[in-house]
C-alpha positions as CSV (number, residue, x, y, z in Angstrom):
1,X,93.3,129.9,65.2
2,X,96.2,128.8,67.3
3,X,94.2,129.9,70.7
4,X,91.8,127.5,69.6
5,X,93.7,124.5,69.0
6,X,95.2,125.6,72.3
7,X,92.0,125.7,74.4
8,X,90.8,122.4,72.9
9,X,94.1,120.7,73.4
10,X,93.5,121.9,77.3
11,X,90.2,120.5,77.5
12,X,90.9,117.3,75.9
13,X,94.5,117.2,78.4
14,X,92.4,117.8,81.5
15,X,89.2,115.3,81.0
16,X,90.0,111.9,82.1
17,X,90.4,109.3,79.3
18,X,87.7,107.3,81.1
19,X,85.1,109.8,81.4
20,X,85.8,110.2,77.6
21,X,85.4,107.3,76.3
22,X,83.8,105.1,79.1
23,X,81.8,102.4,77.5
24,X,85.2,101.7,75.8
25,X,87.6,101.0,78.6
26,X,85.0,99.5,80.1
27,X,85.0,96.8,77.4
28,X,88.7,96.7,77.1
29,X,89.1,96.2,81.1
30,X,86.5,93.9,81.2
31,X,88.7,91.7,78.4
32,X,91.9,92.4,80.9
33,X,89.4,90.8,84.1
34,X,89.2,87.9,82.3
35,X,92.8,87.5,81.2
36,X,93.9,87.8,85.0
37,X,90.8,85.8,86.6
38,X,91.9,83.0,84.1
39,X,95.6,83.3,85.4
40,X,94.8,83.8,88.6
41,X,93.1,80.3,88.7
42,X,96.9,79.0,88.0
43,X,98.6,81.6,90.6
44,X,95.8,82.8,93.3
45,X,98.6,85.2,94.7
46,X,98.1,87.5,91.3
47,X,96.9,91.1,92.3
48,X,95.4,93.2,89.5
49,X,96.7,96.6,89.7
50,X,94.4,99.2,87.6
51,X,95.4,102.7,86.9
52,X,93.6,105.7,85.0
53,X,90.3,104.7,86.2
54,X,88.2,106.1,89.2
55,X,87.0,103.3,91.2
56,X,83.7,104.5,91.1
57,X,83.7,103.7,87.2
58,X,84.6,100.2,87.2
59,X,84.3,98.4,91.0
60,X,81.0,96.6,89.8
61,X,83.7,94.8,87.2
62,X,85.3,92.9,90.7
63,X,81.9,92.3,92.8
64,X,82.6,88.5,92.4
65,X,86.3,89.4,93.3
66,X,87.4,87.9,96.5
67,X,90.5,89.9,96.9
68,X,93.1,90.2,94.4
69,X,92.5,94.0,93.1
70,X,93.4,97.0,93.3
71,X,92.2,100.4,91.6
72,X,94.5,103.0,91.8
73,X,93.2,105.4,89.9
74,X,95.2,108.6,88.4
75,X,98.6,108.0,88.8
76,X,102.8,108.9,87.9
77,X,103.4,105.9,85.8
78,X,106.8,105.6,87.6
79,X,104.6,105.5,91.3
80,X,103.1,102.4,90.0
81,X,105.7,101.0,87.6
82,X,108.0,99.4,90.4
83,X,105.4,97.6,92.0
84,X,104.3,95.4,88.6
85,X,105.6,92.5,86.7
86,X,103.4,92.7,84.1
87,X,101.5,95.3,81.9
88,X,98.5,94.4,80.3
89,X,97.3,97.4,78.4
90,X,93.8,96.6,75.9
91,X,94.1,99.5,73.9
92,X,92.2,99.7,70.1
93,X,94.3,101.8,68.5
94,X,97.2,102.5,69.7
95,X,99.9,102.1,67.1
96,X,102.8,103.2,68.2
97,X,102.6,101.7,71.8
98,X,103.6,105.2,73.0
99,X,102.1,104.0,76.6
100,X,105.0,101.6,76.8
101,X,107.7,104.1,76.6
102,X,106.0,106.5,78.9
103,X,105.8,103.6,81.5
104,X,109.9,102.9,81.1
């Protein structure tokens, strides 16, 4: 039994969150395109950094984007980390805000 919980907690590692559960980061970054279209209409100079997606997945989100984004996909937190001010992370159940403390 504990090979088992081994192999599935292999396949679950190595399968991308967004091919797992698609439809739902899709809503949740869709939520986070409006937050930083709103502020960018303040600040123009705001860049939307996105991580853990593949472009592919999500570009038709920023085809009325003029600029202003950038998907870079599967990353080291601490390779993107550096070059942010703020995170914005639309998660549904997350209640511990582990992603926080992996970020730092």
């Amino acid at each position: 039994m504990a090979s088992d919980s081994h192999v599935d907690r292999s396949i679950s590692e190595s399968v991308p969150f967004c091919q797992n559960n698609l439809n739902i980061v899709l809503n949740m970054l869709e939520f986070a395109c409006e937050i930083v279209a709103e502020l960018r209409k303040i600040n123009p100079e705001i860049q939307f950094v996105i991580v853990g997606c593949a472009e592919s997945e999500i570009k038709h989100l920023f085809k009325r984007w003029s600029g202003g984004v950038e998907i870079l996909g599967w990353i080291a937190p601490l390779d993107f980390v550096a070059r942010i001010d703020l995170l914005i992370h639309p998660a549904r159940n997350e209640p511990s805000s582990i992603v926080i403390a992996e970020v730092c």
